[in-house]
C-alpha positions in Angstrom: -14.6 57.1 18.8 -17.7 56.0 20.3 -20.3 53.9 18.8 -23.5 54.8 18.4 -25.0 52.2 20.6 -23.4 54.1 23.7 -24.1 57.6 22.1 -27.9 56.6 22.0 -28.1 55.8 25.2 -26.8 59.2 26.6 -29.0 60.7 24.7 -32.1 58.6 26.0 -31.6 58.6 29.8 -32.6 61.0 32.0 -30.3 62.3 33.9 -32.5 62.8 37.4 -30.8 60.2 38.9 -27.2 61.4 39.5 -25.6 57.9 39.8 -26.8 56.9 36.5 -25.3 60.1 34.8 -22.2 59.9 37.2 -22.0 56.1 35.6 -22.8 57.1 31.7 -20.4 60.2 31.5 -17.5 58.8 33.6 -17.6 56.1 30.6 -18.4 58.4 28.0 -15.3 60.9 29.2 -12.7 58.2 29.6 -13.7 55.8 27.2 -13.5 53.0 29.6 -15.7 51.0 31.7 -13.9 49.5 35.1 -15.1 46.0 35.4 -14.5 43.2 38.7 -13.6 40.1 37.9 -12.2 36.8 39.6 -9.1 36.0 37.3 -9.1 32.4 39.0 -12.2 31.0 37.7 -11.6 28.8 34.6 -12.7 28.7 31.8 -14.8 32.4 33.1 -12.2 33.7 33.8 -8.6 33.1 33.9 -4.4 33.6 32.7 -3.7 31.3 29.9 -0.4 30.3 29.7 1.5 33.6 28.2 -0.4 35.2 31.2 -3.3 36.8 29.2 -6.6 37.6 31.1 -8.9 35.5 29.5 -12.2 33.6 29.4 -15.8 33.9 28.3 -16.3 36.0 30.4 -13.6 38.6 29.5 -14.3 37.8 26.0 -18.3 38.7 26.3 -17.3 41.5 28.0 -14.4 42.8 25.5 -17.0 42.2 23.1 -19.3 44.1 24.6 -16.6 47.4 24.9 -16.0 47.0 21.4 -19.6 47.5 20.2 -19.4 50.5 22.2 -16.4 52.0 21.3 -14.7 51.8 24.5 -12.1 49.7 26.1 -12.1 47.7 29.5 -10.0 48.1 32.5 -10.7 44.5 34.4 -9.4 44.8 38.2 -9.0 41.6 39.7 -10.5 40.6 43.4 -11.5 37.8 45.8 -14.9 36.7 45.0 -15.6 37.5 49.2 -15.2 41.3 48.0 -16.4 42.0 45.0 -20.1 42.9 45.2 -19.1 44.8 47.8 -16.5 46.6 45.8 -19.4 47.4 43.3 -21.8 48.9 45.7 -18.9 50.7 46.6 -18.2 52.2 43.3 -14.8 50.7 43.0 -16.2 49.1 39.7 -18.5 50.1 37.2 -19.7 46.2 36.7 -19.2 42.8 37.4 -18.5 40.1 35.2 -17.8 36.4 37.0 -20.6 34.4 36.1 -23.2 36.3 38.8 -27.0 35.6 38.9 -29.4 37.4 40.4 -30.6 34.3 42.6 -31.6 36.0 45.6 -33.9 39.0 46.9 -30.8 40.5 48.3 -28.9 40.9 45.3 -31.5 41.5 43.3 -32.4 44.5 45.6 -29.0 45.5 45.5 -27.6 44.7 41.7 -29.0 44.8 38.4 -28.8 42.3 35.5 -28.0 43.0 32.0 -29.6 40.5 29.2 -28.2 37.3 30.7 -25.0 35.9 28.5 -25.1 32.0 29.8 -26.9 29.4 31.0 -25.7 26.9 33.4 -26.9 24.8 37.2 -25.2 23.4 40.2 -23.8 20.8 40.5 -22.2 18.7 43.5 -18.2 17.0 43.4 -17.1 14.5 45.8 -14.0 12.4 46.7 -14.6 9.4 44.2 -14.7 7.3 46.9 -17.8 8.7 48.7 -21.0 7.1 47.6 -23.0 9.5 50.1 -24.5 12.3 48.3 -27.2 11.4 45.5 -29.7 14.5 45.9 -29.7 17.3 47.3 -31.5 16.2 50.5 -28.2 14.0 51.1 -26.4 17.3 51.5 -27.9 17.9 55.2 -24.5 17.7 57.9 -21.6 17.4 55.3 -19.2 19.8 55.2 -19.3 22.2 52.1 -16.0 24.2 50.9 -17.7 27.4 49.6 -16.3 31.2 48.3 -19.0 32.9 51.2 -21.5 35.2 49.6 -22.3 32.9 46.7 -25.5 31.7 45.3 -24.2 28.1 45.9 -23.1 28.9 49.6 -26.7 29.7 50.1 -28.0 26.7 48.6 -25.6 24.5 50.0 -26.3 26.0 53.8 -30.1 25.7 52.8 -30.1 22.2 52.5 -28.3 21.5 55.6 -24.6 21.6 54.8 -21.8 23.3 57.4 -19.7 25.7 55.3 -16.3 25.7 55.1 -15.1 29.7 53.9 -12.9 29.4 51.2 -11.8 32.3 48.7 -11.5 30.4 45.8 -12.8 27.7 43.6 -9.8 25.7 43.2 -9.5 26.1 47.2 -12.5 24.3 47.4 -11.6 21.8 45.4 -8.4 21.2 47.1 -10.3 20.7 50.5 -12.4 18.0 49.4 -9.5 16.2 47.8 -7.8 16.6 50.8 -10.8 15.4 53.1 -11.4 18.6 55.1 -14.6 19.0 53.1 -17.1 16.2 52.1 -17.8 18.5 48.9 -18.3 21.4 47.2 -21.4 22.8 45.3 -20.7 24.8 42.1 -21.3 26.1 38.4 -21.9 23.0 36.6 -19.8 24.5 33.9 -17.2 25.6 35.9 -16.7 22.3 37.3 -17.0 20.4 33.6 -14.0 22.1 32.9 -11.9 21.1 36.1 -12.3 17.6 35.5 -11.7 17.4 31.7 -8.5 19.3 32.9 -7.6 17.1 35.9 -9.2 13.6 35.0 -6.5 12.3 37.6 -7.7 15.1 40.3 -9.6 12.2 42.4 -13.2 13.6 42.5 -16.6 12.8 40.9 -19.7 14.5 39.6 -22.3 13.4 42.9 -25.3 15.8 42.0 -26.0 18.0 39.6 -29.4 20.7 38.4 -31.3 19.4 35.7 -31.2 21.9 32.5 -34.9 22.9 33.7 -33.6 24.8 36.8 -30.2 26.5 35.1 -29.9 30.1 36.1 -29.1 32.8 33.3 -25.6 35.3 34.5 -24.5 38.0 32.8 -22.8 41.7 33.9 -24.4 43.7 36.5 -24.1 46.8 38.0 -25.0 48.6 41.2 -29.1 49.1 41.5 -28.7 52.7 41.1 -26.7 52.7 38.0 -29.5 50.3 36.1 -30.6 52.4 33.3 -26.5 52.3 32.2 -27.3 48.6 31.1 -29.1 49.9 27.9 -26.1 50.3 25.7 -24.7 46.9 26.8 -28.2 45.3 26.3 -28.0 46.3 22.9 -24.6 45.6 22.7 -25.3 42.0 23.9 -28.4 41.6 21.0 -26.4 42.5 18.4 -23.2 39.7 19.4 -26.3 37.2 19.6 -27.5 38.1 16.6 -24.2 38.1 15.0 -22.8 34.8 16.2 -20.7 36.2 18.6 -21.6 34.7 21.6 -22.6 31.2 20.3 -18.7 31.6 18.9 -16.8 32.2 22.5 -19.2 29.8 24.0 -18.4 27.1 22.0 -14.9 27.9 22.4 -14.8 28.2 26.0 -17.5 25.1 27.2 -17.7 23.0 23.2 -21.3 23.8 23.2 -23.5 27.2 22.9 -24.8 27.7 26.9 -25.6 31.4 25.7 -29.2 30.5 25.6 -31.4 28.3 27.6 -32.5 26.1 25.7 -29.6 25.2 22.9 -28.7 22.1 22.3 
């Protein structure tokens, strides 16, 4: 049955714009909302050892379908193609840790009510003492998924990309040398080296808290007025606890607000 937050909605938006309604009543008929995600991007998204999609991510996002009364069908792609994919229609969102950092995506995509809180941050071989700013950045070799927020910055300040399609690729250059570094989610990367203390690599850089970017699900530009349901959706698991729960079980602290501490 659905829930009255999704109910409401129907009921509030117009339906001039075809792609919205296309959007609203595909998810109101099927009861399900087809959502783009990585898989490979710990602890985002990721299989846990019995093979389980997981992550806080997925676990926002189940939440999410579960105020609404529907369930989620998560399809799995290279980070390369997935913005593509939901211009395309393939999904009806995307959740992998995406901000809107750009005019171009943000011309493209809408947000909905942003569900974490996190910066860059630069890893190095733990034997290179080069890179202490951003400005240090300019002719290194940066192993980044193409497309990405931290691709831009990284070729902004002066860094040669080397395409990868994944995170852990990246990481797997720089250890092996065929990439001075790579520029990431500060959480992201947290994670990898409380997981791999052995993995050879060091924290170089990384954003102060003032310049963290909010992320959260978006959806094509056209389909923006289908974020109200999971906007309220998303209020009421902050209100409740809900997201300050899978945070902390995901990253050990709350990073579903800006300014938690």
């Amino acid at each position: 049955m659905f829930k009255p937050l999704l109910l409401a909605a129907l009921a509030a938006v117009s339906f001039s714009a075809q792609a919205t309604e296309s959007l609203l009543t595909r998810i109101q008929n099927h009861g399900t909302i087809v959502v783009g995600t990585d898989g490979a991007y710990p602890p985002f998204n990721f299989h846990d050892a019995s093979g389980k999609l997981t992550g806080y991510d997925i676990e926002v996002t189940r939440a999410i379908a579960e105020k609404l009364g529907i369930t989620v069908d998560f399809q799995e792609t290279l980070w390369d193609g997935m913005l593509a994919g939901l211009k395309a229609g393939r999904f009806d969102a995307v959740a992998n840790q995406v901000t809107l950092g750009t005019p171009e995506r943000r011309a493209a995509f809408a947000g909905a009510i942003p569900y974490s809180w996190t910066g860059a941050m630069v890893l190095t071989r733990k034997d290179d003492d080069r890179v202490h700013d951003v400005a240090d950045l300019k002719g290194l070799k940066a192993a980044q998924t193409l497309n990405s927020n931290h691709a831009y910055r990284a070729e902004a300040a002066g860094a040669v990309l080397v395409p990868v399609e994944s995170l852990p690729q990246a990481l797997t250059l720089v250890q092996q040398g065929r990439a001075d570094f790579t520029l990431h989610d500060s959480l992201s990367m947290l994670d990898y080296l409380k997981r791999t203390p052995d993995s050879g690599l060091k924290v170089a850089w990384e954003a102060p808290r003032a310049e963290w970017e909010p992320s959260g699900l978006i959806v094509a530009k056209e389909n923006e007025a289908a974020l109200a349901p999971i906007d309220a959706a998303l209020k009421e698991l902050q209100a409740d606890g809900t997201l300050k729960r899978l945070s902390e079980q995901f990253f050990g602290a709350d990073v579903s607000v800006r300014d938690a501490k």
